[in-house]
Each structure stands twice: as C-alpha cells, then as structure tokens.
MIKOL-711154 format. One record per residue (C-alpha): x, y, z. Coordinates in pm, whole numbers. Layout:
<sites>
     xx     yy     zz
      X      Y      Z
...
</sites>
This chain:
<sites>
     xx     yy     zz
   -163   1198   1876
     36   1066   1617
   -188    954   1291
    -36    759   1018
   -345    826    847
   -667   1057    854
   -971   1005    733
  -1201   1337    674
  -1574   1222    757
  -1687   1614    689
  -2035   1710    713
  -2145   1691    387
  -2471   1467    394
  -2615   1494     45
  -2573   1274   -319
  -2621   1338   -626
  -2774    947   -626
  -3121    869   -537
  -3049    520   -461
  -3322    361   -226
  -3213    228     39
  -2956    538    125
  -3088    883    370
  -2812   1067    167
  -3024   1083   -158
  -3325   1161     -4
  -3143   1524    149
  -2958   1808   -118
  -2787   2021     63
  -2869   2456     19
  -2614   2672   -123
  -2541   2809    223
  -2450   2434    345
  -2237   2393     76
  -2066   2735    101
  -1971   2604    480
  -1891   2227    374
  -1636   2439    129
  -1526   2641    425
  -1487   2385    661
  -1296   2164    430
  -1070   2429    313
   -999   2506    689
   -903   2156    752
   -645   2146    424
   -501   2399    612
   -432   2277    937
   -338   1952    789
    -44   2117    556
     45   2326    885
     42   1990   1132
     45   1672    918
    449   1648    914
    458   1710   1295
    218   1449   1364
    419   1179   1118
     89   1173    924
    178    989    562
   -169    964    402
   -498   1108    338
   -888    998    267
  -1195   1163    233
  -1469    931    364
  -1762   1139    308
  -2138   1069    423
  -2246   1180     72
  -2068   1207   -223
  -1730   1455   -236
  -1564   1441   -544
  -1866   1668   -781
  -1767   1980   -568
  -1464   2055   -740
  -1299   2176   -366
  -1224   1843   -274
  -1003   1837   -599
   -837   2141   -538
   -753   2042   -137
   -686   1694   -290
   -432   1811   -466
   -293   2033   -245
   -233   1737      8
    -51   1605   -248
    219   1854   -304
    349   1797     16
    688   1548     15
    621   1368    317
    263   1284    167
    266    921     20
   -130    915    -62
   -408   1089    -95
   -758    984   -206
  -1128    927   -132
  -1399    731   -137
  -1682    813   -456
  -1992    702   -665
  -1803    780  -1001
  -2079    997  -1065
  -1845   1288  -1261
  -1656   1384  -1525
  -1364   1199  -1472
  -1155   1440  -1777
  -1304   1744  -1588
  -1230   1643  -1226
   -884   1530  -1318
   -806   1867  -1500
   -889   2009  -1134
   -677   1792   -973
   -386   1863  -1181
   -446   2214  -1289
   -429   2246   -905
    -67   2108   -908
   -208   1746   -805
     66   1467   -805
   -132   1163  -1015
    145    905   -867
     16    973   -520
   -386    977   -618
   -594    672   -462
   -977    629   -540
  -1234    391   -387
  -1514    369   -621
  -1879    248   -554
  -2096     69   -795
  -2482    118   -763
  -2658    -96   -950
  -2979    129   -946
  -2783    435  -1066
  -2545    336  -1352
  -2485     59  -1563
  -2195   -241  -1527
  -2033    -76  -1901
  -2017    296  -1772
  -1875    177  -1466
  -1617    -53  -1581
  -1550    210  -1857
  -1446    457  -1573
  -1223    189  -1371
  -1045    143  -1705
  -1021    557  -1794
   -854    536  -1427
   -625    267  -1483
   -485    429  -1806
   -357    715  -1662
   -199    514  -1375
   -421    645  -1085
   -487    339   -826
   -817    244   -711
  -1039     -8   -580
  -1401   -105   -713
  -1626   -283   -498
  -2048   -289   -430
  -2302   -398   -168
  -2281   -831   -166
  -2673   -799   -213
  -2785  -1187   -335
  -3041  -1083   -576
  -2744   -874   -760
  -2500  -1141   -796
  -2555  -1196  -1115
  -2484   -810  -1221
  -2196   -786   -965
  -2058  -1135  -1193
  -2085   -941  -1506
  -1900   -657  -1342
  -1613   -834  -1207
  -1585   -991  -1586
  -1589   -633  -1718
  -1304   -475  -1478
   -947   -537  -1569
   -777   -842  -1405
   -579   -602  -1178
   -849   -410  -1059
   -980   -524   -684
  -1332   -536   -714
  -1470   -554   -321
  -1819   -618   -170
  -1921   -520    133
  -2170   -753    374
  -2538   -677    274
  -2632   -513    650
  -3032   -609    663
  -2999   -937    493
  -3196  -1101    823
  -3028  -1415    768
  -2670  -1569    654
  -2536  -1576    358
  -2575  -1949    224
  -2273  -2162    104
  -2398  -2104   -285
  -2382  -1740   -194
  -2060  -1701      8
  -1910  -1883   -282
  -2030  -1645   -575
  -1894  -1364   -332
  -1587  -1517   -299
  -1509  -1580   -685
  -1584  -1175   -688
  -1422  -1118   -405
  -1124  -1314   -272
  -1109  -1187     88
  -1535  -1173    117
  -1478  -1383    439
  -1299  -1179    604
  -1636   -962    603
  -1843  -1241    754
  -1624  -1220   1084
  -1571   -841   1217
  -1321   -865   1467
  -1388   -809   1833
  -1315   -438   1884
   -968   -326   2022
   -901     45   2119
   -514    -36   2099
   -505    -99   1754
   -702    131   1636
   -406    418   1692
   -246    486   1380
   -546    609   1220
   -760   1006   1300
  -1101   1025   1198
  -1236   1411   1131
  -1579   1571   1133
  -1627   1864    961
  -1676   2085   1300
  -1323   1897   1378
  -1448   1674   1656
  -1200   1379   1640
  -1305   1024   1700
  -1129    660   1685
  -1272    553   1338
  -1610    576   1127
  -1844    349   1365
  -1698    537   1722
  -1854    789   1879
  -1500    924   2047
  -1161    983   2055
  -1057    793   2394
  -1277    513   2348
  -1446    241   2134
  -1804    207   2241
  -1837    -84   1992
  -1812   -488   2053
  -1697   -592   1694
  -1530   -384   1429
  -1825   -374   1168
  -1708   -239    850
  -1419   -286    628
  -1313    109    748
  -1314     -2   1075
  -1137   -364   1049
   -950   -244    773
   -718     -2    979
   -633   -185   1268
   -248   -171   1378
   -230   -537   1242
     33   -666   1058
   -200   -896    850
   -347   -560    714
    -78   -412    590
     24   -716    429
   -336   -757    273
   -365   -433    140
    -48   -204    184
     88     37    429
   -249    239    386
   -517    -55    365
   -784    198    418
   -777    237     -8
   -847    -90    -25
   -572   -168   -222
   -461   -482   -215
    -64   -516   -214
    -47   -868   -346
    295   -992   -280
    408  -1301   -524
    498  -1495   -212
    408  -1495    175
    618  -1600    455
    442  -1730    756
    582  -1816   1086
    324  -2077   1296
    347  -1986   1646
    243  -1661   1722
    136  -1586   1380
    -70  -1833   1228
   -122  -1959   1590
   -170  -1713   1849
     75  -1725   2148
   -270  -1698   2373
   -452  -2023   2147
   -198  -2246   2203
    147  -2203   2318
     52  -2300   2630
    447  -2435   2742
    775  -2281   2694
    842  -2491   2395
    678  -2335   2113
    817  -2416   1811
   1065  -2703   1957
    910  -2990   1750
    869  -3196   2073
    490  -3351   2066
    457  -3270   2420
    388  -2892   2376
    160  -2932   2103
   -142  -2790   2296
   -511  -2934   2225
   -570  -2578   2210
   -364  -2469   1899
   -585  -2382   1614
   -575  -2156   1322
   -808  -1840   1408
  -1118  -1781   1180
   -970  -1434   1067
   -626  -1576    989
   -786  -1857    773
   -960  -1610    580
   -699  -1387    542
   -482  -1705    401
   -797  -1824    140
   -774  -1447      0
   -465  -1446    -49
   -450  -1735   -240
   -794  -1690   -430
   -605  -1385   -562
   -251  -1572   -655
    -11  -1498   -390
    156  -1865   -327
    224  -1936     52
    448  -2082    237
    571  -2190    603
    842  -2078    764
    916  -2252   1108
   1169  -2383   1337
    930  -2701   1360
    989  -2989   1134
    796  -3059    855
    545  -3339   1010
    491  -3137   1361
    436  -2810   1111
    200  -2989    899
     32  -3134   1206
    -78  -2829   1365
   -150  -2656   1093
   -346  -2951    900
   -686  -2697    823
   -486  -2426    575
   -245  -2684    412
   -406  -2698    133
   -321  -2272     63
     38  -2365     77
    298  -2487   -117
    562  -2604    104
    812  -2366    333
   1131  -2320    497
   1129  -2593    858
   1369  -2706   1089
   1453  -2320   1124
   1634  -2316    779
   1734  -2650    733
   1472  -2819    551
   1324  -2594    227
   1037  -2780     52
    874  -2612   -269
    538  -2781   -411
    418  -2630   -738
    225  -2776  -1018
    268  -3117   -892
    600  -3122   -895
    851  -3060   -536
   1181  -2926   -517
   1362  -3049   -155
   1678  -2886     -8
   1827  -3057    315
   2130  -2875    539
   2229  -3176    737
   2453  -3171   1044
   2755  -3329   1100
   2788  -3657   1274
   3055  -3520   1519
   2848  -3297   1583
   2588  -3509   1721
   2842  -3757   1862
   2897  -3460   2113
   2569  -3370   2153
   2513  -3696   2318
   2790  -3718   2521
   2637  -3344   2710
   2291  -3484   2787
   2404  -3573   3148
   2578  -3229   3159
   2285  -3010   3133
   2024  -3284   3261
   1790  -3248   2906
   1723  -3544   2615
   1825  -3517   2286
   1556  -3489   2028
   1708  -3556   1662
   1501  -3451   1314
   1662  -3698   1020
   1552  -3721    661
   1710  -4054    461
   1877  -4133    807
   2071  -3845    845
   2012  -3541   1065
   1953  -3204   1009
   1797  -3085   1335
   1905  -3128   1657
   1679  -3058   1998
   1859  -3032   2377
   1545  -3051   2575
   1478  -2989   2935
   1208  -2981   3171
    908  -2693   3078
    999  -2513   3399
   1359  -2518   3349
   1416  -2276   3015
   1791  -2251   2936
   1978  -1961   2947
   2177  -1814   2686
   2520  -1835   2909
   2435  -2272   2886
   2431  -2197   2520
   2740  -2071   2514
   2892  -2284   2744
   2739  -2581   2522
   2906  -2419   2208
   3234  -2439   2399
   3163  -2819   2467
   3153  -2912   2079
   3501  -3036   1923
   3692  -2698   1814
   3640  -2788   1401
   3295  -2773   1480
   3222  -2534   1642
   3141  -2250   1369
   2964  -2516   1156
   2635  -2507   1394
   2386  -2238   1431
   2229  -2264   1794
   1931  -2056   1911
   1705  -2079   2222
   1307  -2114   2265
   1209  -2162   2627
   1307  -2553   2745
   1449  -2619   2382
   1825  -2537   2301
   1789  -2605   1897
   2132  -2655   1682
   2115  -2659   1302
   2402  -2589   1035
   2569  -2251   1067
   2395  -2151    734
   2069  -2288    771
   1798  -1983    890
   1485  -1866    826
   1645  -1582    586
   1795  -1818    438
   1565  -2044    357
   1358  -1750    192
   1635  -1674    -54
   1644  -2025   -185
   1236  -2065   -233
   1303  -1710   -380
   1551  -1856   -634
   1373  -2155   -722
   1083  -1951   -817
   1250  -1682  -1002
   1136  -1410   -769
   1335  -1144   -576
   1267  -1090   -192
   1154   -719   -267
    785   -895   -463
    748  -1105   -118
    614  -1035    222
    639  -1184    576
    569  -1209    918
    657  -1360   1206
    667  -1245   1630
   1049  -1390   1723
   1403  -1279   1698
   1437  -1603   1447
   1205  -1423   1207
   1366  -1061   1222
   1619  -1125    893
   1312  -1278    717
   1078   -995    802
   1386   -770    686
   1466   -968    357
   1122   -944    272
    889   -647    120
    947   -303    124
    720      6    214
    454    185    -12
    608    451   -146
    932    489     46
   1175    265   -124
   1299    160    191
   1308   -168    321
   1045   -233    629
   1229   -260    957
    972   -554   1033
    737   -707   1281
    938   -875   1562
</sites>
C-alpha cells in the first residue's frame, strides 16, 4: 500500500492528566506495559526506516490514546525518523505536559532534525493554565519548531479559550474541536465566538460523508501492527463509518481542498495559508455532479445554468476560513463576470474579484478600490466569426465590455459537442493575419475564442502583479485542461522546493 503518511495509534492508554471527562487519566500504565509500549514502538521505528522509502511514505505522526511525548522513546524514534532524507515531517500529537528544554535535548541529542519537527498541542483547561500554555507555544515558536494549538469548543469555556487565542502569537493556529456530548447545536452566538477562535470551526459542524477512496494516502498503526484506514475505522479494506467524524479523519482525505487548507501533510494541522487562492467554478466550487448537468459548463450561455448548481456546505466553509484567516480569493473562470457572479452569488462576498472570460477579463477589488484589465478581440475577427455560423450550424454568443468584445462563444446544440478537428478547421476559416491573434479552446457544445494571450495563467500573473505577490505565496485549483498552467504557476510543495504538478 503506498502511504504518504502514517499515523502510529500505539497502545499506550495512560496520561499523566486526570482530566474528567477522559478514560486515559483514570488508567497508569505498570512498568511491564511500558517496557512493551517501548518495545513495540522501537520495533515499528524500525520497520518504518527499513520500508518507509519503498512505500513513498514522506511523513510521520504519533497519534497516541494517551499521552507520548513524557517517555523520552518517542523522542529518540522521533528523531530517528527524522534523519532520514526522504522524510519531510515528523511529529505528534501532546498535552504539553513536559519539559520542553529536556525533551528537546532528547530529540536533538538523538540527531533530531528541528526543521522537520511538527507538534499538535492540546490545551486542558482543568490541567494547566492559559499563561503556561501560551508560554510553551511561544518557547516552540522561538526555536522554529511548527505546531498547532487547539482545545475542546466546550461553551462554558469560551471565555478561557478567548483569553487563550489573545495570548498565542498571531501565527500560531489555535483549533477547537466539536464538543462530542453537547446534546444540542451549537447556537449562532456560539458558532460565532468559535469562529473568531477558530477560522475554519465550520468545517467541524459538517463531517463529510465517509469515502474509502480518499482515504488512501494515509496508514494508521496499532501498536500490535494491525493496520486500519484512519483513527475512527475498525479496518484496513473498509470504512464501517457514515460520516468522517473528527478532524483526523476529515482532515486526511485525498482532497485537494485539504492540502490547500493545511499543507501537503494536513494531519499537523498546519494551516498553509497562501496570500491568494485561485478558484475555478465548475467542478470546483460547483461540483460537476450539483450542477453541470449539460455539456456546456463554463460556456456563459444561460441555458446550462442548472437550478441545481449550488456551492456545497463544505466548500463554503472551507472559503469563510480562509478568509477569516487573510488569504484574499479570487475567481478564475472561462464564464463572464455576470454568469460567474450569478452562480456563485452565496460566497461573493469572500472574494475580491478574479480572472473571467478564460483570461480576458481580470478584475481586482481591494479596499474599495478596483483595478480592471480587458483583452479585447479584434473586429475582423468577429466579422468572420459571423460569416461561419451557417458553416458549423451553431449561434454566436459575444461577451463586450464598453461595446467592444472580448469573448467570443460558437454554440451548438447540447447533444452535438464539437470536435477538436472543427476547431481547427474553424482556425483555418479566420483571415490569415488573424489567425495567431485568437486563443480557441473547447467545452462540450461551446467552441470559445479569446485573444491569443488571454488564459487563466495569465490572468493569475497580472492579479499577482497588481498585488505585489509572486505565484510561489498563492495556491489553486481547478478540474480542466484550462486550469493546468494555473494549477502549475501556482504554490509549491511542503518541503520539496518543487513546483506541484497540479490537480487537473
């Protein structure tokens, strides 16, 4: 099976907390349990250094039942994962309830790599105090280990959780996890106060519907080395489960909208936040199986707009954390502004203008002001355009702004898609001087012709420019052959230095 990530569950089942509501306080563990935790741990470091490589594993979590990191093993093996080159990260999940100078010195004495070091910490409110935890997020920070901070979204310690998130540095993702138990919802007063902690606390209010296909990429461990799908499964081969309850679960789905949430590993809980997001709208923002119910798609033509097309629950909550936590968005479709706005009229307000008309109309709307860039066609162009509607039996849809076009639409019948020999053979049609001045590309029933150098790529590097950001601080996605140079331009990989190859 090949695991981009593993998560070692172990069998360790005791804390050094005594927290109330948890059955891992409530159990300490003998000196002969602990002797085999140590055993069985160690033997797993050492069939992951012998295998991991093979099995293009990049990245490595402890998920305990208890709490790991005050057995100073888990250092040690810790940093042994972390010798290894083709290792990007390596981390674990903790209660902070150490010596952070003493486990450190473990860590590195042990030839640890710091660079490569990823801790998810827990705050419990009945154990330690908001100063001594924030104190240890910030003794983290300083030596430039990355980590995430988060707590149980219990109401009646909102108010603490508050205080905390004022404590942490700025940087610092401070989670919460949905109170399990509650016995009701959480109110709108509520969800809000989560969501000022919080930016993506929605996206715990809606576990997805459980998908063995996506769950792939990621090898869960017990300590006896059973192997199962992820933290809430009870096997390898299959699910069991009707919704993906828990972030460990959601979190490391085979979705794109992961990665670009949290990073190539999202499991840390890390959150990548890019300075700018791309978005195509069908198929991304609006599933192929919501709406795109013709051949159209993204033609711009109001009869394939689909009653159905709608912006997912997940996706929208995706977009307000994102936003909540700075990135700016944007649009990036071969639809023209008005149809893009249109069926997408429920987010606008998380996004700040976009790249339509694939590439030929960039809009950027920032602090009240708007920046417009127009690639307009020429009018021989559309002179000939006309004169091949009887040709190739379609109607000629034209997008202008101040009169003029910059998007042009040959469009047939939905069960008659054109072929990419009629686009050629329409290329050959247009006068010879302008014929390498138009870009055309096909979707379904629509033959679409813009300026040769108007494209979704394009279109990127100019918002780019304007706001004084390079493509490598951006991220995007998008499900066609029109958004592979975008997906290129954009992003890179954790920890590789290499561009992604995308999401097409």
């Amino acid at each position: 099976m090949d695991s981009h990530m593993v998560l070692y569950r172990g069998s360790l089942k005791s804390c050094n907390y005594r927290c109330s509501y948890c059955p891992f306080s409530k159990k300490p563990l003998s000196e002969k349990e602990l002797e085999k935790d140590r055993e069985q741990w160690n033997a797993f470091i050492g069939a992951f250094r012998a295998n991991s490589r093979r099995l293009g594993t990049g990245a490595l979590m402890v998920v305990p039942y208890g709490e790991a990191l005050i057995h100073p093993w888990y250092w040690e093996g810790m940093a042994h994962i972390s010798m290894l080159p083709w290792i990007e990260a390596v981390g674990a999940q903790t209660n902070f309830s150490f010596s952070l100078e003493e486990s450190l010195g473990i860590f590195e004495g042990a030839g640890g790599i710091r660079e490569k070091l990823r801790i998810w910490a827990t705050f419990h409110p009945e154990m330690t105090t908001v100063a001594e935890f924030a104190g240890k997020c910030r003794q983290l920070r300083d030596r430039g280990i990355a980590l995430s901070a988060g707590a149980v979204g219990a109401p009646k310690n909102l108010g603490l959780l508050q205080a905390l998130r004022r404590e942490l540095p700025k940087e610092i993702y401070f989670w919460l996890n949905r109170m399990d138990g509650l016995g009701r919802p959480y109110t709108e007063e509520e969800t809000e106060a989560c969501l000022t902690i919080d930016p993506y606390f929605l996206r715990e209010l809606m576990p997805p519907v459980a998908k063995e296909s996506l769950c792939k990429g990621r090898l869960f461990v017990e300590g006896d080395g059973r192997l199962r799908l992820c933290n809430i499964s009870q096997a390898l081969d299959r699910c069991g489960r009707r919704r993906c309850t828990c972030y460990l679960a959601y979190g490391g789905r085979e979705e794109e909208w992961n990665r670009m949430l949290f990073g190539t590993y999202p499991l840390f809980r890390i959150p990548r936040r890019p300075k700018a997001v791309f978005l195509d709208i069908q198929g991304t923002l609006i599933p192929d199986e919501e709406g795109n119910l013709m051949p159209g798609k993204e033609s711009g033509n109001p009869s394939v707009l689909s009653k159905k097309d709608r912006i997912p629950a997940a996706v929208s909550a995706g977009l307000e954390g994102l936003f909540r936590d700075g990135s700016l968005l944007f649009f990036v479709t071969t639809l023209p502004l008005e149809d893009g706005i249109r069926r997408c009229k429920g987010i606008c307000r998380f996004f700040s203008g976009g790249v339509f008309a694939g590439g030929a109309h960039i809009v950027l709307e920032k602090d009240g002001e708007k920046k417009e860039k127009v690639i307009f066609l020429k009018d021989s162009v559309l002179q000939a355009l006309e004169a091949l509607k009887n040709i190739f039996s379609c109607r000629l849809l034209v997008c202008k702004k101040d009169g003029k076009a910059y998007k042009a639409t040959l469009l047939r019948s939905a069960h008659k898609p054109w072929k990419m020999q009629e686009m050629e053979e329409v290329l050959l049609a247009l006068p010879d001087k302008d014929r390498k001045e138009v870009r055309c590309f096909v979707e379904g029933n629509c033959l679409q012709i813009v300026d040769a150098g108007a494209d979704k790529a394009a279109g990127v590097r100019i918002l780019c420019r304007w706001l004084g950001i390079v493509p490598e601080e951006t991220y995007a996605i998008g499900d066609s052959e029109e958004d592979a140079g975008m997906v290129k331009l954009c992003g890179k990989g954790e920890g590789t230095g290499e561009e992604r190859d995308g999401f097409v």
